[in-house]
N, C-alpha and C positions, 0 to 999 in steps of 0.2 A: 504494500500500500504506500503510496507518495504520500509526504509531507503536504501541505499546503505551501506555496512560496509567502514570505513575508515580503507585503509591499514595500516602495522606500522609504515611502511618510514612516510606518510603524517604523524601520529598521533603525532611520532618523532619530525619531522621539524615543528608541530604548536604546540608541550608544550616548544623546543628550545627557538622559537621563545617568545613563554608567560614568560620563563625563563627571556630571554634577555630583553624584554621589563620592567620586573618588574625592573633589575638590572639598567637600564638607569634610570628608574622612583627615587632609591633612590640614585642612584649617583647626579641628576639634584636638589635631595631637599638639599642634601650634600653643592654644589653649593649657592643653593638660602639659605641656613641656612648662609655660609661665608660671601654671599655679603651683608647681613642682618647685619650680626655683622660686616662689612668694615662700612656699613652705621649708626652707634652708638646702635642699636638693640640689647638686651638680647635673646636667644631665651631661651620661656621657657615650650613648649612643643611640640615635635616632633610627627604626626601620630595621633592624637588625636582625639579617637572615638567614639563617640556615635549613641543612635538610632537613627536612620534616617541621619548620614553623618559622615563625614571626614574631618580633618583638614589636611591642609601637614603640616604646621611650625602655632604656636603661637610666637608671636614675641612681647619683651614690650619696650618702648624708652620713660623713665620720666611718664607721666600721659598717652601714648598711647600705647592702644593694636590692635596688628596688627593681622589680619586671614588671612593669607597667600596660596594662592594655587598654586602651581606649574604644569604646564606642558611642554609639552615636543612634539615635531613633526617634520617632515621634514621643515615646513616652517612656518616662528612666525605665519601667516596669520591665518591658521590653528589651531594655538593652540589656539590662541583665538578665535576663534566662535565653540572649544569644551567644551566651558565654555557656557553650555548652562542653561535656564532660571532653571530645573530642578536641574540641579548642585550648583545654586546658593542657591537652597533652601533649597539643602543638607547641604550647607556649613553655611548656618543661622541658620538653626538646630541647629548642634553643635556647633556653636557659642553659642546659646541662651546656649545649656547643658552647656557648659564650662567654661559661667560667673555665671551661677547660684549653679556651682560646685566650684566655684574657687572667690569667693567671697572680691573684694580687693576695700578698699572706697580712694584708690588713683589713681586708674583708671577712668578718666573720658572722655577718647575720646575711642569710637573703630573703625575701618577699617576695609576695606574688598579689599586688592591687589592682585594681580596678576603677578607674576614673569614665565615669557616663555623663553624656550631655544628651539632653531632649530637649525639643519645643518649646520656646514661651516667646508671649509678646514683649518685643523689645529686641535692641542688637545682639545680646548675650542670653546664649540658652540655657535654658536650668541643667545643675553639673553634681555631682555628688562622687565624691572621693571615699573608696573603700578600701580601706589596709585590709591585707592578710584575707583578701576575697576568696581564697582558695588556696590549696598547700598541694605542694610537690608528690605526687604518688609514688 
């Protein structure tokens, strides 16, 4: 059985949209990188890749390092149950790659936070910082 073709209008209006959504995604890490450093935090790697995940912010404050994930949704509610168990073990992944890359014997705590922004009237969207949102399995 054939697919239906997508016309160009639709094809149009859903890479717009993949556009715009990527552009909120690194505006809201912009965001969670500034409140990080309002909150005494260096950050010191933004995007940080490896096989099997993704980091959005590395963040260090004295002897702790932070793994930072950002999202972003109509409603906090939302973005956190898209931090699902699978995601988490992306973001342990590179975790694991990124201390075993980045080797520092003054690091002695690490985190796993969670920073969500959602929807509101006005330029700044409502944002909610969650320490220790989840642990290392």
């Amino acid at each position: 059985m054939m697919k239906p073709v997508q016309s160009d209008k639709a094809r149009r209006r859903k890479d717009l949209h993949r556009a715009e959504s990527y552009e909120r995604g690194l505006r809201c890490e912009r965001w969670a990188g500034w409140l990080m450093r309002a909150k005494g935090f260096d950050i010191c790697k933004r995007r940080y890749k490896a096989k099997g995940g993704e980091i959005d912010l590395v963040c260090r404050q004295g002897d702790l390092l932070v793994f930072l994930e950002v999202k972003f949704r109509d409603r906090a509610e939302d973005a956190l149950y898209s931090i699902t168990a699978r995601n988490q073990s992306r973001i342990v992944a590179a975790a694991t790659d990124y201390i075993a890359h980045n080797e520092d014997e003054t690091i002695s705590t690490y985190r796993f936070d969670v920073i969500v922004f959602a929807n509101r009237q006005g330029l700044v969207p409502f944002w909610q910082h969650i320490e220790s949102a989840f642990e290392a399995c």
